[in-house]
Structure formats: C-alpha cells, structure tokens
TORKOL-4160 file (C-alpha; in steps of 0.2 Angstrom, whole numbers, padded with zeros to 4 digits, m for minus):
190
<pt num="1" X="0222" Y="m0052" Z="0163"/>
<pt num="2" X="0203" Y="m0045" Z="0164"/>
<pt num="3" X="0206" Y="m0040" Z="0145"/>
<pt num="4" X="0209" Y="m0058" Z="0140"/>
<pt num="5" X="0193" Y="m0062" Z="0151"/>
<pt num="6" X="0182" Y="m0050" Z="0142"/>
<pt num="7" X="0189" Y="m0057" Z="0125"/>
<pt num="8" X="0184" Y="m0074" Z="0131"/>
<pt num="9" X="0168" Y="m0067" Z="0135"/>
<pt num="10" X="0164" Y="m0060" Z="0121"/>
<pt num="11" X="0173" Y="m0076" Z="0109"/>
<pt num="12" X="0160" Y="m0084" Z="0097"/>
<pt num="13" X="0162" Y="m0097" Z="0084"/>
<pt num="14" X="0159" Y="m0084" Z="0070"/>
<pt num="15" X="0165" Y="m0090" Z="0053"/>
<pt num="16" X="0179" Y="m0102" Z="0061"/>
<pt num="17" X="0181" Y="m0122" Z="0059"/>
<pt num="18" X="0175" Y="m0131" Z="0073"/>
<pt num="19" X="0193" Y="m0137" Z="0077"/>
<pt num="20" X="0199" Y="m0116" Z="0077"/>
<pt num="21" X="0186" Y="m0112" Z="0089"/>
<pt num="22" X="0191" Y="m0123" Z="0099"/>
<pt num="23" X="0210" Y="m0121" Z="0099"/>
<pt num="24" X="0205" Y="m0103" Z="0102"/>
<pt num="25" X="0191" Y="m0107" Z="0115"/>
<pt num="26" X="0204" Y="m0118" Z="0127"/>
<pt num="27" X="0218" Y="m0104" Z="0124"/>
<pt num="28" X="0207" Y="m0090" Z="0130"/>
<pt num="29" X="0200" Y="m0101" Z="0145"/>
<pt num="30" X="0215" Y="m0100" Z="0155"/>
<pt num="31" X="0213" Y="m0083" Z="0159"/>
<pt num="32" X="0195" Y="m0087" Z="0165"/>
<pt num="33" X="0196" Y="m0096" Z="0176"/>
<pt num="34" X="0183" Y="m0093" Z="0189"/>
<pt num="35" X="0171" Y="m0094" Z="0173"/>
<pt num="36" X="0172" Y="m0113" Z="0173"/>
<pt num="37" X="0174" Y="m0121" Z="0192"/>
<pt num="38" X="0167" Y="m0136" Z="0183"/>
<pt num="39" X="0170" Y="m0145" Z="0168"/>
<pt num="40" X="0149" Y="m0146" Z="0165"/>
<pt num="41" X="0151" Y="m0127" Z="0165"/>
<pt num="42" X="0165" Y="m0126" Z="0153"/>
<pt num="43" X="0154" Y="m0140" Z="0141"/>
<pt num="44" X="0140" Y="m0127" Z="0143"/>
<pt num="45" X="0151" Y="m0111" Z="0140"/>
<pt num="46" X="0157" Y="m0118" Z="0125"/>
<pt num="47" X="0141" Y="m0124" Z="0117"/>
<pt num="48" X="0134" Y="m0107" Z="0119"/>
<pt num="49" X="0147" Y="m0100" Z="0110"/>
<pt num="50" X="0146" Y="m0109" Z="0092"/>
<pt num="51" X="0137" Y="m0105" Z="0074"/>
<pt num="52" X="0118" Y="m0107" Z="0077"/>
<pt num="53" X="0118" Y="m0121" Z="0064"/>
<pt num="54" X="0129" Y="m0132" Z="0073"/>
<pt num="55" X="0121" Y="m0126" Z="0093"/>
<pt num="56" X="0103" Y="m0133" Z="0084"/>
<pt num="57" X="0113" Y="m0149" Z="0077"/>
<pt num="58" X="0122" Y="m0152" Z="0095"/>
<pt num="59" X="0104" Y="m0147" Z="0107"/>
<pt num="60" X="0097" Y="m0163" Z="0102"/>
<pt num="61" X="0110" Y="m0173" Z="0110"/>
<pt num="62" X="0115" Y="m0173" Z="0130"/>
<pt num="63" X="0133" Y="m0171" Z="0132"/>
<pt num="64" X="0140" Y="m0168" Z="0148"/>
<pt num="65" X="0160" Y="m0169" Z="0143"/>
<pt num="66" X="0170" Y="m0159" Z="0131"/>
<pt num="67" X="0176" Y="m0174" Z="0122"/>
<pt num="68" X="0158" Y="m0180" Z="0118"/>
<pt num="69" X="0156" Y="m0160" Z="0111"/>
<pt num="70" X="0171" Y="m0162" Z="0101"/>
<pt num="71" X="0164" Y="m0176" Z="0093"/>
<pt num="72" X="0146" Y="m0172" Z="0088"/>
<pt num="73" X="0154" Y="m0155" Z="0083"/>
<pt num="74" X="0164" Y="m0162" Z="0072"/>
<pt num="75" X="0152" Y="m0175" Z="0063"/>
<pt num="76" X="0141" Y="m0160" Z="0061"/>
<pt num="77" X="0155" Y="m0149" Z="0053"/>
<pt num="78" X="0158" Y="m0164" Z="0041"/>
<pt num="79" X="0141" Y="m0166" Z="0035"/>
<pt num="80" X="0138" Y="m0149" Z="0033"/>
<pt num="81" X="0153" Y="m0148" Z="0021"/>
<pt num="82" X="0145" Y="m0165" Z="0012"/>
<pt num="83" X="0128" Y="m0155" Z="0010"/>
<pt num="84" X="0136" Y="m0139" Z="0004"/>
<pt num="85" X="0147" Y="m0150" Z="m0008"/>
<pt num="86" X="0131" Y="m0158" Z="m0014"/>
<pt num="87" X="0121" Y="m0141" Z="m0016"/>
<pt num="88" X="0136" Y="m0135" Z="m0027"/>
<pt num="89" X="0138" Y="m0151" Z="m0035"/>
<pt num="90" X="0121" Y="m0151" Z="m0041"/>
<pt num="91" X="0118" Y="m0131" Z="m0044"/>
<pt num="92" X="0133" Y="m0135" Z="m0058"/>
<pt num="93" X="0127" Y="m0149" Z="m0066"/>
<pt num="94" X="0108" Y="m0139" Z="m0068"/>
<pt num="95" X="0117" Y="m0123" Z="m0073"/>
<pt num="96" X="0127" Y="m0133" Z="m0087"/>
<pt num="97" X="0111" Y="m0143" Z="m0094"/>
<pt num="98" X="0102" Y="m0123" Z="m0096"/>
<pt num="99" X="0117" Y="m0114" Z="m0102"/>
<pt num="100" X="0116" Y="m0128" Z="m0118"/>
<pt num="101" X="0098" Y="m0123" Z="m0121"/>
<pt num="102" X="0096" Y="m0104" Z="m0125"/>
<pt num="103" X="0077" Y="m0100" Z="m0123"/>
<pt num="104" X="0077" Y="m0106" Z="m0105"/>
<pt num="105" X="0084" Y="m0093" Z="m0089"/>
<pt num="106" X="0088" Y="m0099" Z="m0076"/>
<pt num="107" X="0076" Y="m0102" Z="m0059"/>
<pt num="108" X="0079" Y="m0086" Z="m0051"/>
<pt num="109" X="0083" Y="m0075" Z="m0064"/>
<pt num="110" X="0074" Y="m0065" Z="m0077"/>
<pt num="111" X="0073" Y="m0061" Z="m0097"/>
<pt num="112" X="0083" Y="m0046" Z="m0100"/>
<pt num="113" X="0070" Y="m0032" Z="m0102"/>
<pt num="114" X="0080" Y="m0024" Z="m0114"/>
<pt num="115" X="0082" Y="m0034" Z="m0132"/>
<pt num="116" X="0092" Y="m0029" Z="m0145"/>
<pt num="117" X="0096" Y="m0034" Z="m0163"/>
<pt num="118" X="0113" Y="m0038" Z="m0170"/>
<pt num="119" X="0106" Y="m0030" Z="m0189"/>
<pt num="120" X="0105" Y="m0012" Z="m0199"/>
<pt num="121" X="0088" Y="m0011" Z="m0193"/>
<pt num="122" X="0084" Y="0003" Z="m0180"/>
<pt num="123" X="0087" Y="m0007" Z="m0162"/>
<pt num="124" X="0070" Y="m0013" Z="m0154"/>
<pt num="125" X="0068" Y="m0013" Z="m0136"/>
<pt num="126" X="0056" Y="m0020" Z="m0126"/>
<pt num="127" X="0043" Y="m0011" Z="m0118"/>
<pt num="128" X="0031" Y="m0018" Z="m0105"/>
<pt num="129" X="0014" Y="m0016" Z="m0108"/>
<pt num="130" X="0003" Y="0000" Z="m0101"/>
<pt num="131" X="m0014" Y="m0006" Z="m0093"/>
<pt num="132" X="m0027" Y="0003" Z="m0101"/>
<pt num="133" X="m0037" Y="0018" Z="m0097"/>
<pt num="134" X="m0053" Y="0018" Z="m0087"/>
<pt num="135" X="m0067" Y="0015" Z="m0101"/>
<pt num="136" X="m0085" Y="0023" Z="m0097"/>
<pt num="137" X="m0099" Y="0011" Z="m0093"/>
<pt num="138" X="m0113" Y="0010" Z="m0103"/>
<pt num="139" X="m0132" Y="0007" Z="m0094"/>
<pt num="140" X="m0148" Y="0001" Z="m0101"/>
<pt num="141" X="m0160" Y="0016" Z="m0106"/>
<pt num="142" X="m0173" Y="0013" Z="m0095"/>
<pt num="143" X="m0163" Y="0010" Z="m0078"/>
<pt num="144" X="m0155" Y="0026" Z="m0069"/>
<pt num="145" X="m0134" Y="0026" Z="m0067"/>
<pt num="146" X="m0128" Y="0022" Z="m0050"/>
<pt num="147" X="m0127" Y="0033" Z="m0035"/>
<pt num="148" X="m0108" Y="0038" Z="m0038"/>
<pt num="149" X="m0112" Y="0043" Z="m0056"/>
<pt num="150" X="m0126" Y="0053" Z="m0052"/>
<pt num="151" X="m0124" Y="0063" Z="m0036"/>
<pt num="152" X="m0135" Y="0079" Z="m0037"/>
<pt num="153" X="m0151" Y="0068" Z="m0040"/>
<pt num="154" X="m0154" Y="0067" Z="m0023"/>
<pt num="155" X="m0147" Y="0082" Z="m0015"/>
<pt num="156" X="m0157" Y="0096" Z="m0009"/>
<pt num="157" X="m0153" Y="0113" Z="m0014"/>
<pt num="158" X="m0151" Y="0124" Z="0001"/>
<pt num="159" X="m0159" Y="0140" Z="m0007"/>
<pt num="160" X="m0175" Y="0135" Z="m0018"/>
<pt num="161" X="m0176" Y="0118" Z="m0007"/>
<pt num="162" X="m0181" Y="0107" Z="m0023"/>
<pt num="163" X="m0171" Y="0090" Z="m0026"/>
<pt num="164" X="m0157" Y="0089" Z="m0042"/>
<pt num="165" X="m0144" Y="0102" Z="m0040"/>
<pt num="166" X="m0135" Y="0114" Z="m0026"/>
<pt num="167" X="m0137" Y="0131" Z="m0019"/>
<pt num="168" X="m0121" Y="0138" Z="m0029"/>
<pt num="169" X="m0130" Y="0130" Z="m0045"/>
<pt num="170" X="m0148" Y="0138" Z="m0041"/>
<pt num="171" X="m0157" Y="0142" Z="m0056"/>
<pt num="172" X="m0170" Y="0155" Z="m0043"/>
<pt num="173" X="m0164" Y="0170" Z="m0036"/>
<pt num="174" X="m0153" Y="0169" Z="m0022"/>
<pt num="175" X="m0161" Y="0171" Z="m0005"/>
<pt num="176" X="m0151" Y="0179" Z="0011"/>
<pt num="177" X="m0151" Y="0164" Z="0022"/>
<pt num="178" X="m0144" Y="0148" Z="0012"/>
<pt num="179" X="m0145" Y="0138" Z="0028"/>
<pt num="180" X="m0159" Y="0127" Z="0029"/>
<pt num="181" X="m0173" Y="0130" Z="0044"/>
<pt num="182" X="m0174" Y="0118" Z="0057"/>
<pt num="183" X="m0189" Y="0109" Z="0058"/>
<pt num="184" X="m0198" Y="0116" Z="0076"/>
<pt num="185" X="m0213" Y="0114" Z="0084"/>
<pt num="186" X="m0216" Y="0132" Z="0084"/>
<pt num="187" X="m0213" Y="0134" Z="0064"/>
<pt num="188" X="m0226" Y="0119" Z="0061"/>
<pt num="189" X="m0238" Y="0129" Z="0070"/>
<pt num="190" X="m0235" Y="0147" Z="0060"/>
C-alpha cells in the first residue's frame, strides 16, 4: 500500500497522452487516499503533475473540478498535435522547394568543408583561409615609435645612471652596488 502511495507521489505526466495520464493518475489515487480529502485537492494534485507545456496552457484558466481539467487538458493536447502537424507540414514543403535547387543549404545547415571532384584530376579540398601574420608598422622619419616599441629609451641604467639602455647592457665598467641610492637629505648635503 505505501509503495503505491510513493508511486503516486512521484507520478508525472512525462511523455504520456493527456487521456493515459489520467487513466493512470485515477488508478494510483486509490491508494491515496488521505492525499486528496477534497476534490479541489485532487484538481490541484493532478494539475501539478502534467508536461510543463500543458500546466502553462491550463494556469490561465481557473478550474475548480476535474471535469473542467479534463477538458482544457484535452483541447490543449489537440492544438498542440495541430501546431506540430503544422510545423512538420510546413518544414516538408520548404525542405522539397531547396532539395530542387542544388546551390542553396538548408537554414541550419552548412557547406560541406570538404569538396571533391568526380574527374582524373588530383581531388581538391577546401581549405579555410589563415589570417595573416602580424606586418610591422611603418612611422614617419621625424616622429619617434611608440612607447611599446621602444622601451629602453626612457629607462635608467642602474650602474652608469644615464637614460637608453640597462645595467646588464652597460657599455661602463661595472660598479659593486647596481642598486640605485636613495635620495637623503644627508647625501644632498655631502
């Protein structure tokens, strides 16, 4: 008995008809029946249970009885099967008009990336497209290259302490401290 309680817990609408649902949502409800004391709670029960498509399609409406489910449930299954029959009616009269004409593809789909030709020739394939390589910039003579370009010109050089190149790079003797001094009141004054 609590097994077929659980299962009528746990029973949703899934991919079922309106009609199987329901024959299986009544047959499962007898052995719960402390679940629905009222028949607004067994309405209630069984509107949380179905598809999401058809729970959005019946929320709009107020329905306090079973019956008046059973009948917006079913006028919603019907027009759903007339869309779907409409969709598919439609996909197979576009998909005949573009299978007549051979250079177009079909919405979704794309050209093969791979072509090949029906001769003796060697076969030719199709190859995408490389972007290409970086090319340098070129700048006007008389105005200097941009910071990124030219990034020694304005570094000082830790050992000599002139601007235009680093210690490691010094043309001058190296000197034992490559640290540069701290500017100090006391060493302004010696």
């Amino acid at each position: 008995m609590e097994i077929k309680r659980r299962e009528f817990l746990a029973l949703k609408q899934g991919n079922q008809t309106f009609l199987e649902f329901l024959n299986q949502f009544n047959y499962i409800s007898r052995y719960a029946t402390e679940e629905m004391l009222t028949k607004d709670r067994k309405v209630k029960l069984c509107r949380e249970r179905l598809n999401p498509e058809f729970k959005h399609s019946v929320s709009a409406h107020e329905i306090h009885s079973l019956k008046t489910l059973v009948d917006k449930a079913l006028r919603v299954e019907e027009s759903v099967k007339e869309v779907l029959e409409d969709h598919k009616r439609k996909w197979v009269a576009r998909r005949a008009v573009s299978s007549s004409s051979s250079n177009t593809w079909p919405r979704f789909a794309s050209p093969p990336l791979v072509r090949y030709v029906a001769t003796s020739a060697p076969r030719l394939t199709y190859v995408a497209s490389r972007p290409q390589a970086a090319t340098l910039q070129r700048y006007p003579c008389n105005a200097p290259p941009p910071m990124s370009q030219n990034k020694a010109a304005n570094v000082d050089c830790y050992n000599c302490g002139k601007l235009g190149h680093y210690a490691s790079k010094c043309p001058y003797p190296r000197k034992t401290s490559l640290l540069p001094r701290a500017w100090s009141p006391q060493s302004a004054a010696a």
